[in-house]
N, C-alpha and C positions, 0 to 999 in steps of 0.2 A: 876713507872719511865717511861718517854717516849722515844721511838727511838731516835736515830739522825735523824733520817728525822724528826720526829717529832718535835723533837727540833728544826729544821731546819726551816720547817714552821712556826713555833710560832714565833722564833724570825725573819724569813722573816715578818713575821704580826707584830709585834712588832714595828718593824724599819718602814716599812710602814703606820702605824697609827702614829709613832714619826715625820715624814716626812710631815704627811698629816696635823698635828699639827702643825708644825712648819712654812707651807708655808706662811699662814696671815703675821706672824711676819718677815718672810722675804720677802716678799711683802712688807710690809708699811717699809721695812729699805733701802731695794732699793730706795723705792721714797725717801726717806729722804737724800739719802748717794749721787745719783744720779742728785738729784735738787742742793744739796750744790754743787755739782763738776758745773753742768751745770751753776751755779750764778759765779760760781768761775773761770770759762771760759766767760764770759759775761765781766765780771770785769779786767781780763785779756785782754781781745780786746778792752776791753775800756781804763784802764789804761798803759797798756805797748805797747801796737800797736797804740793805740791813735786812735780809731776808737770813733767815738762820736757816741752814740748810736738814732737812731731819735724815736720821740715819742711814736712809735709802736712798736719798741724794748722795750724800758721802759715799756709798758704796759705787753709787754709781760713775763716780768720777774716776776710781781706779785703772776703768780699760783706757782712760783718754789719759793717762799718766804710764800709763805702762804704751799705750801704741804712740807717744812722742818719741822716743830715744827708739822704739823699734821702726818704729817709720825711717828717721832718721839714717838707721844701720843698712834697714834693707835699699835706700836711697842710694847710700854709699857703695853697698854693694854691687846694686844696678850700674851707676856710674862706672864704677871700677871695674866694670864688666867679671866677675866673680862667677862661680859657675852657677848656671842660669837655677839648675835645684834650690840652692841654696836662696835665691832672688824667690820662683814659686815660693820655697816653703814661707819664706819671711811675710808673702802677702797673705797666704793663705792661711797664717796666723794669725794677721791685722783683720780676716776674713772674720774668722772663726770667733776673736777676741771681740769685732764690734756686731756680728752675731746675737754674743752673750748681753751685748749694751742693749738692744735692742727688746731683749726679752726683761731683763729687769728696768727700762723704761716703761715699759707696757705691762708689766707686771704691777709698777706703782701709778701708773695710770691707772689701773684700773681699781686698786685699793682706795685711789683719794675718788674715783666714781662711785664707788661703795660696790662694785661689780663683786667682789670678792676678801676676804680677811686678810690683812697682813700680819706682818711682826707683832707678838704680843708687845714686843719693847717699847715699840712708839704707836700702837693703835688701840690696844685696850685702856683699860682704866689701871690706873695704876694700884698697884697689891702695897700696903703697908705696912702689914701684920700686926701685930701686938702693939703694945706703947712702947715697947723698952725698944733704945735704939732708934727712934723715928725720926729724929734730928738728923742721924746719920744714913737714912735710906732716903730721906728728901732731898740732902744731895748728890743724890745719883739718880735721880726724876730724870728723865727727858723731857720738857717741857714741845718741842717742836714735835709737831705731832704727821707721819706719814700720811694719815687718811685726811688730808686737809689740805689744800691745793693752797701753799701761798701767795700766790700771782698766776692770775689766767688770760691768754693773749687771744683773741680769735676763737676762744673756746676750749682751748689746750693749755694744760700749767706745762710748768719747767720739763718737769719728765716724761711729756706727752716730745717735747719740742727736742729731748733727749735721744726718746727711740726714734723719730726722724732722722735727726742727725745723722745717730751710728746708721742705720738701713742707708744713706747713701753714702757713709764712707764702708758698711759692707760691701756694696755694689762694687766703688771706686776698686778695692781691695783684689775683688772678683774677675773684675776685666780685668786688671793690671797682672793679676796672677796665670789668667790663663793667655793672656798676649806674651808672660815669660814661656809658659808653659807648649805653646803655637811655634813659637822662636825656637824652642829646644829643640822639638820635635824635628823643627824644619831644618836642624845642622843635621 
């Protein structure tokens, strides 16, 4: 039979190994739980504040639409205790995917700072050409303009508050990937 301290430590290692288990799968549930809120506040400024979102926004929502169902899977995966590779590669894609959020956040932060030129699409003046035809090039304007911050919180618009976001679900991503990665190792 063991001491209490014994016992102490065992079940102190216990919970520590249950913990160091578990952080994959709560990694990839943050990105998933995280990105649905972030789409869900995106959708919110767009549909009840009436904020039209300009092209660079819409782009930018795509890693938060593609890392819900991979979050999800790599969740499932962790859960299902699935071979731990398979767990890394999944976060270290959620890594990599909100990485790239982070760079086109701060890419359009810094167009609507005027730090730099964006997309001729939504930041120059718009080309009309000729008469003939102008009816039909005016409906395909983009009116919502990138270089133009539609709402600013604390001194930060949308896509200032964007590349935050992804940089800490990069993070989340990072440690979750290398605590599967630690686990591997350690069979």
């Amino acid at each position: 039979m063991l001491a209490p301290s014994q016992n102490q430590s065992a079940a102190s290692a216990a919970a520590h190994q249950t913990w160091r288990d578990d952080l994959p799968l709560a990694a990839a549930l943050i990105l998933a739980i995280v990105s649905a809120l972030t789409i869900a506040g995106a959708w919110f400024f767009e549909l009840v504040i009436k904020l039209k979102p300009c092209p660079m926004c819409l782009e930018e929502r795509w890693p938060y639409y593609i890392a819900i169902p991979l979050g999800l899977a790599v969740a499932l995966a962790a859960w299902r205790k699935a071979p731990r590779a398979v767990v890394v590669l999944g976060l270290v894609a959620l890594a990599a995917l909100m990485a790239w959020n982070v760079y086109m956040g701060v890419f359009h932060s810094g167009v609507e700072w005027k730090w730099w030129a964006g997309p001729t699409e939504c930041t120059g003046t718009p080309e009309f050409g000729g008469p003939g035809g102008l009816l039909n090039r005016l409906q395909n304007v983009n009116i919502t303009r990138c270089d133009e911050a539609a709402w600013r919180f604390l001194g930060l618009s949308l896509a200032g508050y964007n590349a935050i976001i992804a940089l800490a679900l990069a993070l989340v991503a990072a440690i979750g990937a290398k605590a599967a990665w630690t686990r591997q190792a350690a069979e």
